[in-house]
Structures are given as C-alpha cells and as structure tokens.
N, C-alpha and C positions, 0 to 999 in steps of 0.2 A: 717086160719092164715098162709098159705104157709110152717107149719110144719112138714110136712112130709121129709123125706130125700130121698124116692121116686121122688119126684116132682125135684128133683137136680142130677140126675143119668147123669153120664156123664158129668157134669159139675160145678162141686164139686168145685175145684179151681176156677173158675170165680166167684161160689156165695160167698167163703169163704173171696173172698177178694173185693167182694161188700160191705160188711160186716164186713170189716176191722176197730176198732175204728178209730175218727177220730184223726188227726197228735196232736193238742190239747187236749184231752183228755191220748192220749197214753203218753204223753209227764209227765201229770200229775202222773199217773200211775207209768212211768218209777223212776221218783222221788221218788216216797212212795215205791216201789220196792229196791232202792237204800239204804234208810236208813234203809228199813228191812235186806235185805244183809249185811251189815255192822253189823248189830245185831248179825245173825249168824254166820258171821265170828269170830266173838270176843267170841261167846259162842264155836265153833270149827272151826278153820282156814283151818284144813286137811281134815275136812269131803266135801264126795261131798252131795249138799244141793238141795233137790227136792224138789218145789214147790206145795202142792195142793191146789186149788182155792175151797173152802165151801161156795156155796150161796142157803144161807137161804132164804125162803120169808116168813112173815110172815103178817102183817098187815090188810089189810079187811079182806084176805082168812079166817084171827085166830079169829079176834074181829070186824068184821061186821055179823052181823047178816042174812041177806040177803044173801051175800057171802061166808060164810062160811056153809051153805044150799047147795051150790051150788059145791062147790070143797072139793076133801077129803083131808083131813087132813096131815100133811106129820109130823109124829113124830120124836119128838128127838133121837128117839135109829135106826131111819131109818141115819142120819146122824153120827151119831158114829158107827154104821156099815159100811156105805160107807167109811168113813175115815181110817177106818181099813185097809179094803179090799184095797185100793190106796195105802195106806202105804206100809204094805206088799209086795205087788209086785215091788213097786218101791225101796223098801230097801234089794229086791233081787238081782236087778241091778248089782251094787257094792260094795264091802267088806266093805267099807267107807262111806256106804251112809246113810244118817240121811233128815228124813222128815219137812218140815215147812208146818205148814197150813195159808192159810191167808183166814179168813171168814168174808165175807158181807153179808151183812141185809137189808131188804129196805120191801117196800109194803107200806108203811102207806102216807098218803097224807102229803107233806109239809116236815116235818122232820122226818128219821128214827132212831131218838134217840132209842126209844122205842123198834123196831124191833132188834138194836145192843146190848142194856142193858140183852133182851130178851136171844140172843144170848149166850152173854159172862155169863150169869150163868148156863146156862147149856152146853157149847163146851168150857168153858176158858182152862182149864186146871191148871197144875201147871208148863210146859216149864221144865219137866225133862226127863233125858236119853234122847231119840235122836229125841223128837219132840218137835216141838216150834211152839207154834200158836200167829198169829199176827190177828188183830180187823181192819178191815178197815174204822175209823171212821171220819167223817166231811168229805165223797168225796161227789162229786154230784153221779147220777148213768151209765153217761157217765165213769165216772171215775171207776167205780167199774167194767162194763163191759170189760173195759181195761184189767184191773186186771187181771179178771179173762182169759181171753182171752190168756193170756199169762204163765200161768202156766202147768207144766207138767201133771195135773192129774184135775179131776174137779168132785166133789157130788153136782148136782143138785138138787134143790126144783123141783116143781110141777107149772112152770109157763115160759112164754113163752120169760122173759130174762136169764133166764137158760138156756134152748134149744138154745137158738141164741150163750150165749156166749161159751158153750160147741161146739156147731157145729162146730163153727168159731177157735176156738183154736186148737193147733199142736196136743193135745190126743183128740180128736173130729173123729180123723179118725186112731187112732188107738185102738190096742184092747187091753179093760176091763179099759183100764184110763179114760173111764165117768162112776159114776152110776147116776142113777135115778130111779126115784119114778115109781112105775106101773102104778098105778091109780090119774087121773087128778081131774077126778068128779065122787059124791057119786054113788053110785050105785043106789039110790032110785030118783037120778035127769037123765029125759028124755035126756040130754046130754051123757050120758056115754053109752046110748044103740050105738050111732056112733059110737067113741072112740075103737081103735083098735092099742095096744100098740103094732105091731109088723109092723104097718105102720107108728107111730108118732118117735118111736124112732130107731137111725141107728142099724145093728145089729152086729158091735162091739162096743157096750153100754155096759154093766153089767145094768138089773135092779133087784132091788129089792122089796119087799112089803114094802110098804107106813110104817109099823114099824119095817122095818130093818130085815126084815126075809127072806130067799131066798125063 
C-alpha cells in the first residue's frame, strides 16, 4: 500500500501535498470546522482551543466475519488512551489551553450510521472542564479525511485512511501528536509474519498496544 514513510524519505513535502484533500472536500470540512469553532467559543472565548482529530474504523474489520479474522482488533480503551496522552501534551502548551475532540467513524459499506452510533457510546463524553468532543456525522469520507487532516493532534485506528490522513496532516511530522495502534493483523494471520511496525509507522508517532496499553 505505499505505507511505509521509508518509501517518502526526503520527499515528505511533495507527497504530503500530493495528498492534500481536494479544494471541494476541504472547503466542506472548513464549514463543519466553523460551526464547531463557534461552539467552543461560546463554551470559552479566552481559551486557546486544540483540535484532536479521532478516527475510528470500525465496520467489516468489527462485524464481518471474514474480516475480522484477518485484522486485530483496535479497542476502545486503545482510544481513550491516545486521547489522553494528545490531550495532555497539548494542554501543556498553554496556560489557557483546552482540548476539542472531533471523532469520525466509517468502515461499513454504504452508510456509517452504525460505525458513528457505535462511536458516540462509548467516546461521547459529557463536554465538561476543558474537553469538548464533536461527532462528525452525515460527511461523505472525502470529507472526514479533511477533517482530520487539519487538526492539531490525530488517534489513529488500524487502517490505511488513518495512516494517509495522519501522514498528510501538520502533527504527522511532528512529535508524539499521532498515536496509533501496533498491530494491523492477528498474529495467528500469515499477514502479520510481514508486518513490521517500525517500518509502517513514522518514528515520531507514539504507538500504543491495540488496548491502549504502552
């Protein structure tokens, strides 16, 4: 899949903006960005407001059968651990700084109602003290890529629009604002004997174990 960040050495900037969403999509983005900004203005005007980007995948990898064979798992306390760990650092920053999450869902064929319901019962939160988490629902997944692409901090799933929109985004090349998942496929699938997570992921990534465990 040309996943490697090896395979882009030295030419980082040309692919990152190969890879740029297109004018269309960002444009949608920048919109749903907007009315979230406004959200958190209204909830604190003074604070400064870091964006982290949470994309979930869930869909065949969770409830196909076939599929789910074939890739490990990425559990939910693997995401509220990364979410932490971005938080924190980035609420080191400044004396005034307060986190937003905006988390997308997707995998499932057709619509990812199901992937986002999925989601919000277990990351909603309740939007108290200095984190506010936004749902990003009814985008297409141009649009969600935007998104993500655009935020200060980024927790990856275990799939290869992760990696792209993490790559492609301003904490993509900087350090500990991506984590991600270690393991892609089971250990017991002839896949994962390749699989060499110190050549798929950059090494200012943070990863973690697939359940949130360092």
């Amino acid at each position: 899949y040309l996943q490697s960040f090896r395979y882009f050495d030295g030419i980082e900037k040309t692919v990152r903006t190969a890879f740029a969403p297109p004018q269309a999509s960002k444009a949608k983005a920048d919109a749903w960005l907007s009315t979230f900004r406004k959200k958190l203005a209204d909830k604190d005007g003074s604070a400064k407001w870091f964006l982290v980007g949470v994309q979930v995948r869930r869909g065949d990898k969770v409830h196909h059968k076939g599929f789910s064979s074939i890739y490990a798992p990425v559990e939910w306390d693997f995401y509220r651990a990364g979410m932490k760990l971005v938080a924190d650092k980035l609420a080191d920053r400044e004396g005034n700084a307060k986190v937003a999450f905006v988390i997308t869902a997707g995998g499932s064929m057709g619509s990812n109602a199901r992937d986002v319901m999925e989601a919000k019962a277990e990351l909603e939160g309740d939007d108290t003290g200095d984190q506010v988490r936004g749902f990003a629902e009814g985008l297409d997944a141009y649009t969600d890529y935007a998104l993500l692409v655009a935020m200060d901090a980024v927790v990856i799933s275990a799939s290869s629009f992760g990696w792209w929109a993490a790559y492609v985004s301003v904490a993509g090349a900087k350090e500990g604002l991506v984590v991600a998942p270690r393991d892609i496929y089971r250990p017991s699938n002839v896949l994962a004997q390749g699989f060499k997570a110190e050549d798929y992921y950059p090494p200012e990534w943070t990863i973690l174990a697939n359940n949130g465990k360092t």
